[in-house]
C-alpha positions as CSV (number, residue, x, y, z in Angstrom):
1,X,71.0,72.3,110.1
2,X,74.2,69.8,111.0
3,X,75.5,70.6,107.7
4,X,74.8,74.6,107.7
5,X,76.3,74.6,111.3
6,X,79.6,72.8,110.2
7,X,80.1,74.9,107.4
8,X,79.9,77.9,109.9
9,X,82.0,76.6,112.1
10,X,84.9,76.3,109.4
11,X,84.4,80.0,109.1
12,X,84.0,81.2,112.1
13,X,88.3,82.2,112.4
14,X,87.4,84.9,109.7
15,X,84.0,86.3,111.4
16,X,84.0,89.4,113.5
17,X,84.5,88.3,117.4
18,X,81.3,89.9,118.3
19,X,79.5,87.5,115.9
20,X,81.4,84.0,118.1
21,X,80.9,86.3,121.4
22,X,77.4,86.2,121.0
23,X,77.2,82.4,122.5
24,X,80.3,82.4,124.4
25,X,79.3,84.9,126.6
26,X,76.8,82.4,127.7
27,X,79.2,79.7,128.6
28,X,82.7,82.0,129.8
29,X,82.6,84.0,133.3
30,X,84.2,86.8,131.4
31,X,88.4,88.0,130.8
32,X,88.9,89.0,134.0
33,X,89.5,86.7,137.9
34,X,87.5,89.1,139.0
35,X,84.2,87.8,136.9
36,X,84.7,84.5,137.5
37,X,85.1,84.6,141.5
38,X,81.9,86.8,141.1
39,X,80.1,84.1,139.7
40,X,81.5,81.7,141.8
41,X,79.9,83.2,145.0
42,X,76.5,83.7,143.3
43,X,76.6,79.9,143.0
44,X,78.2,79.4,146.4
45,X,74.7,81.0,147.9
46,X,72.8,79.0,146.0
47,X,74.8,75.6,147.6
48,X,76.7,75.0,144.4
49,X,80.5,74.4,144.1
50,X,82.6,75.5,141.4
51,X,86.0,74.7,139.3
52,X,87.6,77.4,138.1
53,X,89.5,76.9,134.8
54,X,92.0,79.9,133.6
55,X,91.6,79.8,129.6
56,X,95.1,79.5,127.8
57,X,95.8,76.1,126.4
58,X,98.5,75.4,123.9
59,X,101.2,78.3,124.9
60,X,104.1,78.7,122.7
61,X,106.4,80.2,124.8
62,X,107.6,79.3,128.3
63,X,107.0,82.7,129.7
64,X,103.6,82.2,128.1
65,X,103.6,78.5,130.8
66,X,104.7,80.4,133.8
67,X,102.2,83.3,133.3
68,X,99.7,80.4,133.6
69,X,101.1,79.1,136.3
70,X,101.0,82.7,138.0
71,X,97.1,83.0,137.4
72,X,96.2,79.3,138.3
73,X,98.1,80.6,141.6
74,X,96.0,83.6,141.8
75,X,92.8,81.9,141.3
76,X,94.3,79.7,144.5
77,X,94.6,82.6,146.6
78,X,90.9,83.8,145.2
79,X,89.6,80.7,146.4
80,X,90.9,81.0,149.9
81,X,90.0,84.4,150.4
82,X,86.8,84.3,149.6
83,X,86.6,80.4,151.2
84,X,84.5,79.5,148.2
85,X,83.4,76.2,147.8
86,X,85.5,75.9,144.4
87,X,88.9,74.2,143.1
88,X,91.5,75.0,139.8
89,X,91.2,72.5,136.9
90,X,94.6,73.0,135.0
91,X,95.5,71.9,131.4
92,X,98.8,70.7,130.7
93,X,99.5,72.3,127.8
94,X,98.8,75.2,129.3
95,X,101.6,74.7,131.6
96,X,104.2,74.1,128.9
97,X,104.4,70.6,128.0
98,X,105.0,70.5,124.6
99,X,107.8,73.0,125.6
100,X,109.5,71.6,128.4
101,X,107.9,67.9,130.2
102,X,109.9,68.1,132.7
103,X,109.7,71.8,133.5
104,X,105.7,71.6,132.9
105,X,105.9,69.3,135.5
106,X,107.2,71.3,137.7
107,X,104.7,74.1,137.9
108,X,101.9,71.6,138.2
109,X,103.6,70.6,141.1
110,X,103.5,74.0,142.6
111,X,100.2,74.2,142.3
112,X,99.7,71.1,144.0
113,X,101.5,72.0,146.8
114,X,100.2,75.5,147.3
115,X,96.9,74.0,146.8
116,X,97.8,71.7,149.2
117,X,98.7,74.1,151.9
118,X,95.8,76.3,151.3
119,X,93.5,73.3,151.5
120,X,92.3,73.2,148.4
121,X,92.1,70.4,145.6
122,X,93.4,70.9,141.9
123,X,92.3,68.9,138.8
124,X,94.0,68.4,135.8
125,X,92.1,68.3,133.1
126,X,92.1,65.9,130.3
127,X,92.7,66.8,126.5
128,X,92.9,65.2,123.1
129,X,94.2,61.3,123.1
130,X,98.1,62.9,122.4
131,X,98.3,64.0,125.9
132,X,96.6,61.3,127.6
133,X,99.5,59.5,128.5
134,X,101.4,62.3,130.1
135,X,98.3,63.2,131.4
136,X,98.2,60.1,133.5
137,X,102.0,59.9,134.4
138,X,102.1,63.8,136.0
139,X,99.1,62.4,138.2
140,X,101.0,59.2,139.1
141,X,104.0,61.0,139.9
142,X,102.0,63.6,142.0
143,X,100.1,60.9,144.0
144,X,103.3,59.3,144.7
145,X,104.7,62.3,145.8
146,X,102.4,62.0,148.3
147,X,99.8,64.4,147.0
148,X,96.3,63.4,147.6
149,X,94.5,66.7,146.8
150,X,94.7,65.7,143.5
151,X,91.9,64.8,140.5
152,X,92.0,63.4,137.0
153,X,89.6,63.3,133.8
154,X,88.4,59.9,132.1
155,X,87.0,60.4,128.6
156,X,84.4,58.1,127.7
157,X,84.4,57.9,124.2
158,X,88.1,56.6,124.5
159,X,88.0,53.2,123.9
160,X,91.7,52.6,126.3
161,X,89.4,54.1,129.3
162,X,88.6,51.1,131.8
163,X,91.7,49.9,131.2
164,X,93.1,53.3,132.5
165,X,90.8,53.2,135.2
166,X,91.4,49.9,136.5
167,X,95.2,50.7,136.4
168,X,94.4,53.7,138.6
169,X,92.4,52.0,140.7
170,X,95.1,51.3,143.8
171,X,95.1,54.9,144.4
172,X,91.7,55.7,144.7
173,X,91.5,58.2,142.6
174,X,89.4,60.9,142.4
175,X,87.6,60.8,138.7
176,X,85.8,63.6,136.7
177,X,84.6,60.9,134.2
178,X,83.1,62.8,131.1
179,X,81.9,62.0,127.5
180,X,84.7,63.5,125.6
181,X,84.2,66.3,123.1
182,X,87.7,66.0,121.0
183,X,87.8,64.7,117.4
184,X,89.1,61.0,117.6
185,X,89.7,58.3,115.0
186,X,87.5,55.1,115.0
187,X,90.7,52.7,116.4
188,X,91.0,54.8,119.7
189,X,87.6,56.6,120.0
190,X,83.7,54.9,120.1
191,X,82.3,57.5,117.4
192,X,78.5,56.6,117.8
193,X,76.7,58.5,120.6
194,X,75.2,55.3,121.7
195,X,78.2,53.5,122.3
196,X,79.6,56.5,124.1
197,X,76.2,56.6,126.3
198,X,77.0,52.5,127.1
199,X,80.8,52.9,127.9
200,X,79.7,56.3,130.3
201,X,77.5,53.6,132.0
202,X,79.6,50.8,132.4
203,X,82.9,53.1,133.6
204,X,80.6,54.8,136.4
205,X,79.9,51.3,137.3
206,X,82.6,50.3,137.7
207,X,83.6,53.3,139.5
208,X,80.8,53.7,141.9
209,X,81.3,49.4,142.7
210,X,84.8,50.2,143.9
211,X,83.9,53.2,145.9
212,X,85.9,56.1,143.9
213,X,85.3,60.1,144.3
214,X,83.6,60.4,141.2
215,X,82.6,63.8,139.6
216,X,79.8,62.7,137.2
217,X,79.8,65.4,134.5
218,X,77.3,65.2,131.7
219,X,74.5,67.0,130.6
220,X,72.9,64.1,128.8
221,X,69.4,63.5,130.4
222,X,69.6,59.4,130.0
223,X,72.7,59.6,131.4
224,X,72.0,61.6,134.2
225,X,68.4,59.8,135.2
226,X,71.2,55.9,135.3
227,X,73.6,57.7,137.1
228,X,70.7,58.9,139.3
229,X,69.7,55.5,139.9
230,X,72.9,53.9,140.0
231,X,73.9,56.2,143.1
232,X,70.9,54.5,144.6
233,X,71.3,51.3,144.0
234,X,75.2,51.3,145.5
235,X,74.2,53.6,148.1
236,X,76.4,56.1,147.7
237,X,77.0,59.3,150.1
238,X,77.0,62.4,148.8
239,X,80.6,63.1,149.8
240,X,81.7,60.4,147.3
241,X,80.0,61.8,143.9
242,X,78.7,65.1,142.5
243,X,77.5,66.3,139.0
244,X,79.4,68.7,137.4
245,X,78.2,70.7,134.3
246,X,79.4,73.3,132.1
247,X,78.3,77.2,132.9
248,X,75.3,77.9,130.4
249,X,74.0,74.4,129.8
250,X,70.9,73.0,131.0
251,X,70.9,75.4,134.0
252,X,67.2,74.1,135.0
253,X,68.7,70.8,134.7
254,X,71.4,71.5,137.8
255,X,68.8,73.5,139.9
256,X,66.8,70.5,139.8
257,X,69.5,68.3,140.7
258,X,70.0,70.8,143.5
259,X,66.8,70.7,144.8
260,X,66.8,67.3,144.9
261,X,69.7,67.1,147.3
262,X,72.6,66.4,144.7
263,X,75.8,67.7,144.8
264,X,76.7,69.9,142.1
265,X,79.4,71.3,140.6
266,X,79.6,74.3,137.6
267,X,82.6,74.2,135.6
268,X,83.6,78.5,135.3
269,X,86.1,78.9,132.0
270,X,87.2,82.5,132.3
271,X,90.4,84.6,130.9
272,X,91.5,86.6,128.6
273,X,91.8,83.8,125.8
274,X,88.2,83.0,125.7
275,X,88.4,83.8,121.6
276,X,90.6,81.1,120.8
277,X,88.8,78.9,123.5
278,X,85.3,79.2,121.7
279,X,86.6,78.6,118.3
280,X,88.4,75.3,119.3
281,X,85.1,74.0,121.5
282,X,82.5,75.4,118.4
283,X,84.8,73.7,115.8
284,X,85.0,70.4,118.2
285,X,80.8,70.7,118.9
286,X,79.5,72.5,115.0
287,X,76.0,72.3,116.3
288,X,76.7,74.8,119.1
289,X,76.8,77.1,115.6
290,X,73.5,76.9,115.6
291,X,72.2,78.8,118.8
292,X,74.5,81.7,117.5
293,X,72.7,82.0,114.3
294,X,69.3,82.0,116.0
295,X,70.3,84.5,118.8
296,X,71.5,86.7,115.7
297,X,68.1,86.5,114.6
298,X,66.7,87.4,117.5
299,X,68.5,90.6,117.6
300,X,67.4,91.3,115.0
301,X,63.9,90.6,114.8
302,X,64.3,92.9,118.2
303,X,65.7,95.9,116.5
């Protein structure tokens, strides 16, 4: 089935959007703001926070950058209207990097600071190892700045990741620390999923001994049952942690946590690029294929 599921993957750009819609409906709040702060207050009455991610990574253009900037903006105002318990994640290539640094910059600042006066916390997001770096300097600059309602992503499948983490330590930064679902050669990248699972462990050590916000976000149950009994063993409040997990996976999974007094956290991708969104994340995860081939089947079977 791996093998079936990668070959589909590698045509899935020449396949009717309906046929890739059919599992990415399950995991994207829709095209519209509208959708997605909908779905954010059916979690917020169920006692479940949100991020809000506006879809659109890689623009080509800088009007494309500012547009994004624009949205991320509206989802700001969204957020405070509604006082939802929810923040923006951001990607910086959606804000123009590979165009203009400097300029990209610059709008992520924005955001910041209207965040900032709207009381609200943004995240940047973290994306394949080429924009790590900058990734890491924006966030610097920010927290220099004086910006505190600020977050960052550590990938741990990147082999460079405590090191990163220890360098940020001085801030106290607040960490989404994640697997990492980008392609990645052997030198920078631990390619086995056990050694992924045994770096996970040892960064959320290390962040949970020094006390940092950390947003644990994975949906792997051995993962989840350590951090479950790490958070007990350093005695950790729940204002200093939270799961996150993705919209559409393992849903029982976060109503459990839930129940069992947890904070948690559903990440809500919405927007009007959700096509070119699911092709990248079912090229970077094949197997995902797979659940659109058997839902197929099921229509079918249902006709």
């Amino acid at each position: 089935m791996a093998r079936i599921s990668a070959a589909l993957a590698r045509l899935l750009p020449v396949l009717p959007r309906r046929f890739v819609w059919l599992v990415a409906r399950r995991y994207i709040a829709g095209t519209t703001q509208e959708e997605a702060i909908q779905v954010a207050q059916q979690f917020a009455a169920r006692g479940i926070r949100s991020t809000l991610d506006v879809l659109g990574e890689f623009v080509t253009t800088w009007e494309q950058a500012q547009q994004y900037a624009e949205q991320g903006l509206a989802v700001l105002d969204a957020i405070a209207q509604h006082r939802l318990p929810a923040y923006l994640s951001v990607k910086l290539t959606a804000l123009g990097v590979d165009i203009d640094p400097e300029g990209s910059y610059g709008l992520l600042r924005m955001l910041v600071e209207q965040a900032q006066q709207r009381e609200l916390f943004v995240r940047i997001d973290m994306e394949n190892s080429p924009y790590t770096d900058v990734t890491l300097d924006f966030y610097r600059r920010l927290r220099s700045a004086g910006y505190e309602n600020i977050g960052i992503v550590i990938q741990a499948y990147l082999r460079r990741s405590r090191a990163d983490i220890e360098s940020l330590l001085p801030l106290r930064p607040a960490i989404r620390l994640c697997k990492g679902i980008y392609i990645e050669p052997p030198e920078i990248a631990y390619q086995s999923r056990r050694e992924i699972q045994e770096n996970y462990k040892q960064l959320l050590e290390l962040l949970l001994q020094y006390g940092v916000p950390t947003a644990i976000a994975t949906h792997d149950e051995e993962l989840i049952c350590f951090a479950i009994e790490a958070l007990r063993r350093y005695e950790v409040p729940p204002q200093r942690y939270e799961f996150q997990m993705l919209l559409g996976v393992r849903p029982d999974r976060r109503e459990l946590l839930r129940r069992q007094g947890h904070p948690v956290r559903v990440y809500i991708p919405f927007g009007e690029h959700w096509y070119a969104y699911s092709l990248r994340r079912l090229r970077e995860n094949p197997n995902i294929v797979a659940h659109i081939v058997r839902a197929l089947f099921r229509r079918d079977q249902q006709r």
